[in-house]
VMD Tcl script that draws the C-alpha trace (Angstrom):
set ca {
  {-12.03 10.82 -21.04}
  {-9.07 12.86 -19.82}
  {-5.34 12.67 -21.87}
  {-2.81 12.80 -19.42}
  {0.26 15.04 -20.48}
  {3.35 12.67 -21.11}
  {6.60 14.38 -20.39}
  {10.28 12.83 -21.37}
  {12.71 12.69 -18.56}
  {15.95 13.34 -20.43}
  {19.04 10.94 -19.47}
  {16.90 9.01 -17.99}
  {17.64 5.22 -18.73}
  {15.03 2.28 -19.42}
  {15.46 -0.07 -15.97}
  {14.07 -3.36 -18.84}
  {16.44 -2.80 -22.04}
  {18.78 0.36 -20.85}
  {17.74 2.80 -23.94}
  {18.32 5.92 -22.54}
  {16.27 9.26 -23.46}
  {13.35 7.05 -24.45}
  {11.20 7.10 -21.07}
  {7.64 9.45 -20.69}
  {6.72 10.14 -17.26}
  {2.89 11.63 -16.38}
  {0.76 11.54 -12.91}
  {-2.82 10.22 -12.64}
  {-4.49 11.31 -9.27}
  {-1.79 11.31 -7.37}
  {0.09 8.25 -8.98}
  {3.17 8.68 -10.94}
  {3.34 6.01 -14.21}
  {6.41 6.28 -16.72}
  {6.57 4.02 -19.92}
  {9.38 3.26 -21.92}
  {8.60 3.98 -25.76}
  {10.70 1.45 -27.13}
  {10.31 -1.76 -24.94}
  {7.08 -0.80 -23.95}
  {8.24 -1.26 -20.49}
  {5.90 0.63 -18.04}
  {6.31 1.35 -13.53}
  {3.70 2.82 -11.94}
  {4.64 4.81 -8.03}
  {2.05 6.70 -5.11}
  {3.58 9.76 -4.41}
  {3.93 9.71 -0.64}
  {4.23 12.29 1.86}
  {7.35 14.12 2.70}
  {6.98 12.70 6.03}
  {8.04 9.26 4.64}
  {11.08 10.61 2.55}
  {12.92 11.56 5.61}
  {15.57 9.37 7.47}
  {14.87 7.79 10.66}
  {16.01 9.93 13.80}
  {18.69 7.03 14.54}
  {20.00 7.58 11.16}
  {21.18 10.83 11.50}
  {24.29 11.45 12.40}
  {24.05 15.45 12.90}
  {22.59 18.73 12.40}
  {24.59 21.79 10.87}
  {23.59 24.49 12.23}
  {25.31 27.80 10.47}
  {26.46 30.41 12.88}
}
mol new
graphics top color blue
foreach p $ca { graphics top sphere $p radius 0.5 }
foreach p [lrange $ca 0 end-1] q [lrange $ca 1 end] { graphics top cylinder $p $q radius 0.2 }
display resetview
């Protein structure tokens, strides 16, 4: 069995009973998970591609382009 390194995200805030500095985030082939360690409250997430984290072409309103 492999342990998983839990990290705290600090100032991060419990979405279930808004404790803040009390959430442990880790990543298990390729899928982020984060538990809260007081509620118990846990969210799991796929990490996608950056492909899928930018805006839609008819979103954008313009490019800067530095001279």
């Amino acid at each position: 069995m492999t342990v998983k390194r839990k990290r705290f995200i600090a100032g991060a805030v419990c979405p279930h009973c808004q404790s803040k500095d009390t959430l442990a985030l880790w990543s298990d082939n390729d899928v982020e998970s984060f538990i809260c360690v007081k509620c118990g409250y846990t969210q799991q997430q796929t990490d996608g591609t950056n492909a899928e984290k930018r805006p839609l072409p008819e979103h954008i309103i313009g490019i800067f382009h530095p001279e």
